[in-house]
C-alpha positions in Angstrom: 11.8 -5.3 -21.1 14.6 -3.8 -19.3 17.1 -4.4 -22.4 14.3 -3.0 -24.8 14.0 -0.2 -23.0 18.0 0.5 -22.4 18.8 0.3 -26.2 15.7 2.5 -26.7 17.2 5.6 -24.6 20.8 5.1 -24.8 21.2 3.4 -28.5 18.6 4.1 -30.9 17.7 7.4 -28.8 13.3 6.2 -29.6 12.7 6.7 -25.8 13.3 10.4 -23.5 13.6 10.3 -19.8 10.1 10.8 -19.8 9.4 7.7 -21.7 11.1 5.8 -19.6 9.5 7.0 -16.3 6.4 6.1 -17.6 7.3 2.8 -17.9 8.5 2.4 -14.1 4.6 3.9 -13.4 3.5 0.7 -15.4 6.0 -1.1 -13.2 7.4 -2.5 -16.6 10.7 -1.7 -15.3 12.1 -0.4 -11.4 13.3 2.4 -10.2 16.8 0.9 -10.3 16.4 0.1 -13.6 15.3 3.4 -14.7 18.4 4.5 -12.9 20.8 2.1 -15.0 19.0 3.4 -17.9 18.9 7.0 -17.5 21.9 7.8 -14.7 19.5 9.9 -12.7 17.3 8.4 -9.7 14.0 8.2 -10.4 11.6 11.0 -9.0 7.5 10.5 -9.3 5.6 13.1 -10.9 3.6 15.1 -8.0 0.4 14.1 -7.6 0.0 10.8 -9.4 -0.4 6.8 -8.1 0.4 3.9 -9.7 -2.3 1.9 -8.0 -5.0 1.6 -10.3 -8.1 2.7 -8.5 -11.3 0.3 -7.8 -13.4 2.4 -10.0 -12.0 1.8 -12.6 -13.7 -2.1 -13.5 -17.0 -0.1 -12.4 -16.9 2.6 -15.6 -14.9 0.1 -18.1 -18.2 -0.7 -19.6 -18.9 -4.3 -19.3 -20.6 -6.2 -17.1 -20.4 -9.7 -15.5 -23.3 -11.3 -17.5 -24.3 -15.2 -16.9 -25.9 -16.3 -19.7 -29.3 -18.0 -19.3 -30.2 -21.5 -21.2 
């Protein structure tokens, strides 16, 4: 992904700085990577995680269901 990405910011200009970051919250990519990409050390928005919390398997809206014979 890290090639994708590079060529999407610094060749085909498809991807911002912005873009980018959001793909080292996915952890598609590292912060060194973003780095390489962008020439700028990579700085986390205020106030967000990118640990998923364990609510979020509780509101998805499916259920473990064992089907009966």
């Amino acid at each position: 992904m890290f090639i994708t990405f590079k060529f999407a910011y610094q060749l085909w200009n498809t991807m911002t700085k912005e873009d980018v970051a959001a793909q080292v919250a996915k952890s598609a990519i590292t912060a060194d990577q973003y780095k390489t990409i962008v020439g700028e050390e990579y700085q986390a928005p205020v106030g967000t995680s990118t640990v998923a919390s364990d609510s979020t398997a509780a509101t998805s809206g499916t259920a473990n269901v064992t089907p009966t014979a």
